[in-house]
Structure formats: C-alpha cells, structure tokens
N, C-alpha and C positions, 0 to 999 in steps of 0.2 A: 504493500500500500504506500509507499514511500514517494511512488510517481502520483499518488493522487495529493501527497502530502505537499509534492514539492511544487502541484499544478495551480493547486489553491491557496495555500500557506505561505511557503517560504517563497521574502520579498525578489522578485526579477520581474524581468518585462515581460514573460511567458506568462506568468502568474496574473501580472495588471491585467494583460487582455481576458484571460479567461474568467476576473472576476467581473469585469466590466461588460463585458458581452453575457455572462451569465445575469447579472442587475438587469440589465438593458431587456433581454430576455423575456423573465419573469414579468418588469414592471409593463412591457409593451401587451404581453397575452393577458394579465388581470387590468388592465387599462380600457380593456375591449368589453369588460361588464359593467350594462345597464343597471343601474339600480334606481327606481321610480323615474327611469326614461333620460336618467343622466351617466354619461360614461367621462374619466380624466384624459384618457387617451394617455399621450405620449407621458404627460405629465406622472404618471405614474411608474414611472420609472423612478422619481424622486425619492416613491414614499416607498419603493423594491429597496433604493440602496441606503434609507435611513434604517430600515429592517437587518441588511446585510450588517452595514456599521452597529449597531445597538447588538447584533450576535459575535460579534466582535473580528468579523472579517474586515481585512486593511492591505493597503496594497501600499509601497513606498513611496513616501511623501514626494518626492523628486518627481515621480510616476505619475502621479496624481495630480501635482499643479500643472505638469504638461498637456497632459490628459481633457482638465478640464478647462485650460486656456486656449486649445487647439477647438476642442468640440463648441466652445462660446466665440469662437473669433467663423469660424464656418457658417453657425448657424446664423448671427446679425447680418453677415455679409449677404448671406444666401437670401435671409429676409431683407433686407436693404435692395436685394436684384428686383426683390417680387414686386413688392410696392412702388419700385420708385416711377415706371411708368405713369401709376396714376396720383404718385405725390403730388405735384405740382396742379396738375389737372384738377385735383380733385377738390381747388378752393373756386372754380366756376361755378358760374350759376347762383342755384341753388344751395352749394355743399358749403357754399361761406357759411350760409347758417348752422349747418349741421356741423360745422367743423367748429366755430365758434362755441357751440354750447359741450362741444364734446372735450374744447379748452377746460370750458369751466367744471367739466366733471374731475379732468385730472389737477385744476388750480382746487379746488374745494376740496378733495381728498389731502394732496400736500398741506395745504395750510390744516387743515385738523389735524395732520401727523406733527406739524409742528407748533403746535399748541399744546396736543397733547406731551410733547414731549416734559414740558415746562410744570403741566399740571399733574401729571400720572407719575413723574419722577421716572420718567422711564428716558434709557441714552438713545442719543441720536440716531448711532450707529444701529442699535435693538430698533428704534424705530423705525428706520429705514426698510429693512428685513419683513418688518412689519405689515406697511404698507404694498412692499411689491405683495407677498402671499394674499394682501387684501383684494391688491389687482390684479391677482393671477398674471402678471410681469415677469417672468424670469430671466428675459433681456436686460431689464433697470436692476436686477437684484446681483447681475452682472456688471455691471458698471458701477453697484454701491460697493463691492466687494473689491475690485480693481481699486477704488478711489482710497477705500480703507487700507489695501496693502501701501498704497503711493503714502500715505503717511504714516506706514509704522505701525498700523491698531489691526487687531484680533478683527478678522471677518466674521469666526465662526459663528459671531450673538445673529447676526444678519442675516444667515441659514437658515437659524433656528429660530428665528423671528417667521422666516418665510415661509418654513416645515410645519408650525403649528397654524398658522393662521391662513393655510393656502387651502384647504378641504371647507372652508366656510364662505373662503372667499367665490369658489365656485357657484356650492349652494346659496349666499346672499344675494347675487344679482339676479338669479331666478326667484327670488323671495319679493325681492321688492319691484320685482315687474307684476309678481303677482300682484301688489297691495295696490301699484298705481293700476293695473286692469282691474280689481274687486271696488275702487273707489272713486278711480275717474273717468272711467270707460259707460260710455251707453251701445248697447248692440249695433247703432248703426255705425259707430265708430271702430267698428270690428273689419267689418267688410274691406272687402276689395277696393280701391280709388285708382283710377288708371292715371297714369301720371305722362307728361308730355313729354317726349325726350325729342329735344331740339334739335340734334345731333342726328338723330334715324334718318336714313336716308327714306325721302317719299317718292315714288314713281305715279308722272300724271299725264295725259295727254293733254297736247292743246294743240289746235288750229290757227291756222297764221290770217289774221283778218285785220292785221294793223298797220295801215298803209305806209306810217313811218320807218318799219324795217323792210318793208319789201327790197329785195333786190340786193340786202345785206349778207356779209357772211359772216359765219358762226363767230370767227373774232373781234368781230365789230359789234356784234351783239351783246357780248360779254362784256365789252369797251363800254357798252351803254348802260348796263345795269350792275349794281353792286350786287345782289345777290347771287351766291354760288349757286350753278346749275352746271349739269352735265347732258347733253343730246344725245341720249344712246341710238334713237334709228328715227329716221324720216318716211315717210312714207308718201309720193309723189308718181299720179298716174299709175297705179295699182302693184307700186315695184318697190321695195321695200331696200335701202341704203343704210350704210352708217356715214356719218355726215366725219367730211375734218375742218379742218380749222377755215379751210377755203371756201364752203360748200356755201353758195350763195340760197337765199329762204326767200321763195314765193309765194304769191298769197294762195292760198288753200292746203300750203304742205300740213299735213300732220307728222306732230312732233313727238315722242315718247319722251322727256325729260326727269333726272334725276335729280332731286334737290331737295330739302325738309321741307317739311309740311306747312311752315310757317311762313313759308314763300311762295306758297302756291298762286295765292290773290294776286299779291303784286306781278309775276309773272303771265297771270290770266292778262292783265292791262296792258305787259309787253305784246303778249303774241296776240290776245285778240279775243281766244273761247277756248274755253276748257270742257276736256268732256269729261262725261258721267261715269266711264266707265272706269271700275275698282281695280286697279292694277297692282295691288299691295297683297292682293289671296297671297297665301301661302301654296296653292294647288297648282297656278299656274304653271302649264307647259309652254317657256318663251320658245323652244326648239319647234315645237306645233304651229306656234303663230307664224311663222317665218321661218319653213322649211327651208330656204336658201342661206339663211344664215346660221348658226353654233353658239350659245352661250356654252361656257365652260369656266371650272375655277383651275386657276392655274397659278402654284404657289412660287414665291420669288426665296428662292435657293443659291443665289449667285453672288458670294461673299463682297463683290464689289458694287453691288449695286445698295449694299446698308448705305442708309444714311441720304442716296440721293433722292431728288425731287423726282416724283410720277411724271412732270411735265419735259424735263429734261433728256425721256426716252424717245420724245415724239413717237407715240407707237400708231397714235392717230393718221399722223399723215404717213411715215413709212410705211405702216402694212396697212390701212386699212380699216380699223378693229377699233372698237371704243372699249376703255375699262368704266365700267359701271358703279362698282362700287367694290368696295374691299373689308376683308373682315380680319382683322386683327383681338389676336386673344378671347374669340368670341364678341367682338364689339363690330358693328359695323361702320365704315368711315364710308363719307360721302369721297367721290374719287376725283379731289381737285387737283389742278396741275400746280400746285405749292407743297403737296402732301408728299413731307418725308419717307421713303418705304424704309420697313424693317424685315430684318431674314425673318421670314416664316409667314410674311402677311399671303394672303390666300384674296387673290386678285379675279373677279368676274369680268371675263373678258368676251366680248360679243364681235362676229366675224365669221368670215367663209372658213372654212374648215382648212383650206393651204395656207390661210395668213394664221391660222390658230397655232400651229405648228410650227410655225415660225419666232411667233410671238414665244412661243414654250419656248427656244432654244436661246432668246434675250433673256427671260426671267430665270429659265432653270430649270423646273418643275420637279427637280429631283428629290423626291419626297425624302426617300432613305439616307440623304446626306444631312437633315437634319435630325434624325436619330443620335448622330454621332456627335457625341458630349464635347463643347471647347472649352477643356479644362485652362487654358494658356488665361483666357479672359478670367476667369476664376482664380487663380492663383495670382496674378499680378494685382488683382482688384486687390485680394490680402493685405499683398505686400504696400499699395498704397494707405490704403485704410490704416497698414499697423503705424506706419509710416504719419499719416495723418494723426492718429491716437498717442504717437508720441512725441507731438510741438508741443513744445512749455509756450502757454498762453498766460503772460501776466494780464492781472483784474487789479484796480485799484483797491485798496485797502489790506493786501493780502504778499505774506508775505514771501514766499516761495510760487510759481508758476504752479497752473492746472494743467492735467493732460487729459486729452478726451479718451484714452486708456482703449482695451483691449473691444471695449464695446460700443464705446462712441465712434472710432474713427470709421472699423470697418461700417458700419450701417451708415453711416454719413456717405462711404464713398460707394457704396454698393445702391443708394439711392440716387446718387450722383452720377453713375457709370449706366443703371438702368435708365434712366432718366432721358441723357445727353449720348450716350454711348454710340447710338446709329449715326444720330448727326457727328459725329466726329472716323466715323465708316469703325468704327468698333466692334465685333460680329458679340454681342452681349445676347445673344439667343440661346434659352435654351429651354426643353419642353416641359412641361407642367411637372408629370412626372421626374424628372431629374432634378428639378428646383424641389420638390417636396421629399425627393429622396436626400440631398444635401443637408438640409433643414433638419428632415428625422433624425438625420446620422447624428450631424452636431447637438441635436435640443439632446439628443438621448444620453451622448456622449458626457456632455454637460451635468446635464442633470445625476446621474449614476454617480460621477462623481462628487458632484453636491453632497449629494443623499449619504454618500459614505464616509464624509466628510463631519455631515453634523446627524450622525446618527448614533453617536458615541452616545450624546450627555442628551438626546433628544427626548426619550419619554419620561427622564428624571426633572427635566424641563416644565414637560405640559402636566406633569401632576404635582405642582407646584403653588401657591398662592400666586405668583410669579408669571408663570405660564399662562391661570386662567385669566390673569389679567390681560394680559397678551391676544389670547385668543377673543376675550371681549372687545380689548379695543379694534383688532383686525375687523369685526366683525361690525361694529361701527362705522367703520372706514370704506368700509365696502358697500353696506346698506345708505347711509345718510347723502353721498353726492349724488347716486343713482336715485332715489326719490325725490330730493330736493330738485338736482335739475331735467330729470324728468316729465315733475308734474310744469316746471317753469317750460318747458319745451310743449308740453301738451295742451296744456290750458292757454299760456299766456301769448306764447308763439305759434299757437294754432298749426303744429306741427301733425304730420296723422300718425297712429299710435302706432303703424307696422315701423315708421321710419323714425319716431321715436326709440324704438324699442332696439332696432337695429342701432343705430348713434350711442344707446349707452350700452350695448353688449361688445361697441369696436373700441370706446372710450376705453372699458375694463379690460383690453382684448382679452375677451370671454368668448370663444368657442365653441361651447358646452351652452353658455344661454345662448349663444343666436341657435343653435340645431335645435332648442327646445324653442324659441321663438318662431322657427320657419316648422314646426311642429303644429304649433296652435292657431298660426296668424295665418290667413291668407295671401297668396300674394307673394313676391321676389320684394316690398318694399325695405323690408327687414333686412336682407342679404344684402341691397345696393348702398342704405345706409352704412350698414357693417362696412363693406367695403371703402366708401367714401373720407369715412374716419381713420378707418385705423391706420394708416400711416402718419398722419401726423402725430395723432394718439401717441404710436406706438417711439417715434421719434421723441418724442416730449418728457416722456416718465424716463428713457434711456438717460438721456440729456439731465433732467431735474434732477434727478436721483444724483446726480454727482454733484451738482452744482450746488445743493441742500448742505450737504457733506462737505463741501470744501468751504460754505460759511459761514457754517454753524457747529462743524469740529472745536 
C-alpha cells in the first residue's frame, strides 16, 4: 500500500494532482444535485476541498499557491474573453439603467460591509471574505486574497469568511426574489412583455413611387438618407436581381430591404409604398421565392479578414451577391458596410449559386478550422494581464503603490482583448465550448485549492459564537441590496419584474437564481438582463474588493 500512501500522502507534485483532480472530482458530480430545484455546480468543489482539508489531507504549500494562482489567473482571463464583447455595448440603450441600478446593488452591499465592519467589530480582511461568499464572487475573493498577500496579512480569515457564508448567499437571493414576487408582484406583472430590440434586423418590401429618386443609384440613395438599410433583391419586369452599389431605381421597382423596424416609416417616405406582406415568418423559403437565386450562410474562417470592415470586400459589386444580415454569437447584426467582421460570424449571403462559391473561397467557410483552439491568443493575453496586474499605481494618501494583482489585470485585459481584439486583426475567437471549458478548469482548479486551504480551522469556525455571527451578517448582505434595490427598480423605475429579476441575479452573479428565475418567469427577459449586467457587475466587486483593502487596511 505504500504506492497509495505515497499517491495521496506524501508531499510531491504527483500527489498535488491527484489530490486536486480527486477534490475537483467529487465536488463537480455532488455539485450536479438539485435540492428544492437549486444545484452549486462548479462551486462545489469549494465545499469537496474544505471537507478534504478538515480530514486532514494537504498537499505542499509551494504546490498549492501555484496551483491556485494558475487556476484564478485562467479563469478571470477566460471570463474577461467572454464578457468583454458585450462590456462596452452593454451601457446602450436601455442597459444604462439596468446597469446603473445593478451599481447600486454592488455600492449598497460594500458600504454595509463597511459599516459593519466598525459596528460588529469584525476585520476588514474577515469582512471582505465575507461579503464575496455573500455575493457568491469568487473572482473579488481572489483579488481580496492577492491584495492581502501584497501587504503581508493572513488571507486565510477571507476563505473562511467566504466558506461559511457562501451556501446562504446562494439560497438568499432566491429568498428575496421571493418576498419582492409575494409582495410587489400582481399577476399581470408576471406575464410575458415583448420588448423592442432596435438592433433586429426587419425585412420589408417597398415600391418605388417617389419621383425624387427615380433614376438614382443604390449609393446615392444611401447619400440621401441616414438611416441604415441594406437592398437584398429588386424585382423589375418579372426578373428578380441583386442590386450593387450602381444599380440605378425606377419607378415601380420592388424592393426587398433590410433595416430595423424603426425605420421602416421613414423609408416608406423615401421609396414611396410599403407592402403588407410579412416577410419576418420564421417559415419562409427565400430559395422558393427566387429559384434563380441561393440564400446560404456562409461563415468567415479567414484569419485575415478579423477585424476588417464588411464594406471593404466589395462583395456586392465583385460577385454579385448581397450579405443580408449576419449572426454573431447568436445575435443578429444588421449587415452594414462599416461593420467590423469577426472569425466565426456566420454571414447570409444571397446570389447565383457560381458567385456563392466564390464568395465561400473570400470568406473561408471552413467550418472545422475553427474547432481548433488558439491557445497563442490565450497565453499572451496572461502574460499581459499578469503584466498589467503588476504596475504599482500610486493613489494619493497612500503610502506604498497598489497593484491590480493576479485578478484585476488578467480580467481587465481579457475584457480589453475580447472587446478590441478583431479591430486590431487579433484572431481572439474561440467557441462557447472551449471558453467554458477554460473557465471550468481554472474556477475548479481555484476553488479545490481554496477549499483545502481553509478547511483546516473551517467547521471549528462556523460552530462558533464567531462564525454565526458571520454567517448572519453574510446573510444580510446578500438579502438587504437585493430587496432594497429591487423593489427601487420595480416600483419606482417601472422596470418589468423578469428584467428586474435578471439585473439582480447578474449584480450577485448568481447563476443558481437566474436558472430558478428562467424556471418560474416567463420569457428570455430575465437571461438578457443577467446578461446585460454582469460584466460590469462582475468587473466592479473584482476591482472594489481590493480597492476597500488597500484603504481601509
């Protein structure tokens, strides 16, 4: 038995992996049980390796801060790729508001942490710990932990802060979506509201009856009106065209045009009559309507084409072929000639069947060459990021420089690389699956080690006067921002209760309530919120969390 002794036991690097893949293990297959329709997922790997720790398994400390500074520096970065697309994006519109109040869920959570600190006699540091397990954060409990080694102080209270009060913090934001649904909800506030999205591309016909353009071509028509539109086919004398940029417009051409729905009016005015008929079905067969022509998607694979403009291929006059619209990440983008492409966008391209084929061997279409992971983008992103994470940024008042450490820089530059990355021809693609595989590896990585870290002194902890204190205030801190700005969100900003609800499940990013949210509420409102927030969200408590600690130590 000596090979098992020496597999599990005695400290080497054989030993780290096999106890850390075993944690990982465990906490990922009992992470997968529902209990009253809520599961931790990944996150339960934490409370596998505070078990392992508390039985007194340990792997070498050397082993382990590497371990758990590799698996926290992968996973932000990874998270930093996913979001940052619609980081920026995601303050248009509408999401100012939603992202505004989703400020105030993570400013009203800090300030009660730091209040309480003053009035519960509880440290900084314990409180820190505190609040991430209140916000199910394990990014910011990573960046408290970073910030605490940068000066010298014991992380492990911050763990243990985050150990005990992370299992409430789950169940609290589902408690108090309950109390604002049992006390501010009336049934018809329940339902479905369809919401306009400006952005959808709309397909509409119209007739050219307006004497002013006659005799004009497509570019000069565009010269004329600010609103984006695309002409996907004319129809002229019973013979069906795709129009380019030269294609002069006589009166009676029918027009098939691609543009939001919000522009439909005004371009009724340009061309003259709109017709009635609904060319948004989902049913429609465009290939039926115009057997001489080929709709088909066809994805852009062609490493050199990231980053540049749609318009700059002229694919319009060289082949032929109009692009209609494009779907990126499952979004659909209207297909103007200013729109950046990025590898993987899946491009509707309309045309005779010889220029369609043509058009594939400009794009790519080589589906299976983006299967194939670019780690090179991934790897240098790190190294910026660590790079980024370790400039000493002098603050006035303070005496030694701040460093945005092991968790700020990568997510800073993994937001910044997803973001910017095409425009600068950066091939930052990579598919759903592989970013969530990333992500898994490092939270789980991370996490195990956490767990085994503060699972030493963990259940002498929570059976404690100490502990329950602990675990009350977590549990405070999790309930009080979520109702408070909630009900401020529903009643007073006449927000609707799915996209309420979604706003403070991304604020908390709480995972676990939006799956019980998109459980009971009708509707994707709940999921686009979620989506809308949590990047700033999740940037914010990374960020705060050290910035609290560095001045308030």
């Amino acid at each position: 038995m000596d090979w098992l002794y020496s597999l599990f036991v005695e400290h080497t690097a054989l030993q780290a992996l096999a106890v850390l893949s075993l944690i990982s293990a465990v906490g990922l297959g009992l992470g997968k049980v529902r209990i009253l329709g809520v599961s931790l997922g990944v996150t339960f790997v934490f409370f596998a390796g505070i078990l392992a720790g508390h039985l007194g398994l340990e792997i070498d400390p050397q082993m382990l801060t590497y371990a758990e500074s590799f698996g926290l520096v992968v996973f932000v970065y990874a998270l930093g790729l996913q979001v940052g697309p619609g980081f920026f994006s995601s303050f248009r519109s509408g999401g100012v508001r939603l992202n505004m109040l989703a400020v105030g869920v993570v400013l009203t959570g800090t300030l009660m942490a730091v209040l309480g600190c003053f009035l519960l006699d509880i440290s900084m540091s314990d409180m820190m710990g505190i609040l991430c397990g209140a916000t199910t954060n394990t990014p910011a409990l990573g960046a408290a932990q970073q910030t605490l080694k940068q000066f010298g102080l014991d992380a492990s209270g911050a763990a243990l802060g985050c150990a005990v009060t992370y299992p409430l913090g789950v169940v609290g934001v589902i408690l108090a979506i309950l109390v604002l649904r049992k006390f501010l909800t009336r049934p018809q506030d329940l339902q479905e509201k369809e919401k306009e999205d400006v952005n959808k591309p709309y397909i509409a016909a119209f007739q050219v009856h307006n004497p002013a353009i006659f005799d004009k071509n497509i570019k000069e028509l565009g010269d004329l009106h600010y609103a984006k539109f695309v002409i996907s086919r004319l129809w002229r004398d019973g013979k069906v065209t795709i129009p380019t940029s030269d294609t002069v417009v006589r009166e009676g051409d029918r027009l098939l045009v691609i543009t939001s729905e919000k522009n439909a009016p005004t371009l009724t005015v340009l061309f003259g009559e709109q017709e009635h008929t609904d060319w948004n079905k989902e049913d429609i067969d465009w290939n039926a309507i115009d057997s001489q022509l080929i709709s088909q998607r066809i994805v852009v694979t062609r490493p050199e084409l990231n980053g540049k403009k749609l318009g700059s291929l002229h694919l319009r006059n060289s082949y032929g072929v109009n692009i209609t619209r494009i779907y990126r990440s499952g979004v659909q983008l209207l297909a103007t000639a200013g729109l950046r492409l990025q590898l993987g966008d899946r491009l509707t391209v309309v045309g005779e069947e010889a220029a369609l084929h043509n058009v594939e061997k400009v794009l790519g279409n080589a589906v299976k060459s983006l299967k194939e992971p670019n780690l090179v983008a991934v790897f240098i992103g790190i190294v910026l990021g660590l790079m980024v994470g370790a400039i000493p940024i002098f603050l006035p008042g303070m005496s030694s420089p701040i460093k945005l450490g092991l968790a700020g820089g990568p997510i800073i530059v993994g937001i910044l690389i997803g973001t910017f990355g095409p425009r600068l021809h950066m091939i930052t693609y990579t598919t759903r699956s592989a970013n969530l595989m990333l992500r898994s590896l490092g939270l789980s990585l991370y996490l195990a080690c956490l767990g085994l870290d503060a699972g030493e002194h963990f259940f002498e902890t929570v059976f404690r006067p100490e502990g329950l204190l602990w675990v009350g205030t977590g549990f405070v801190l999790t309930v009080v921002p979520v109702l408070v700005v909630g009900a401020v969100a529903f009643r007073w900003m006449k927000t609707d209760f799915g996209s309420t609800v979604g706003m403070l499940c991304g604020s908390m990013a709480n995972p676990m309530a939006l799956n019980y949210a998109n459980d009971t509420l009708p509707g994707d409102n709940p999921s686009v919120a979620y989506a809308t927030v949590y990047p700033l969200s999740m940037f914010l408590r990374v960020i705060i969390a050290q910035v609290v600690l560095m001045f308030l130590l």
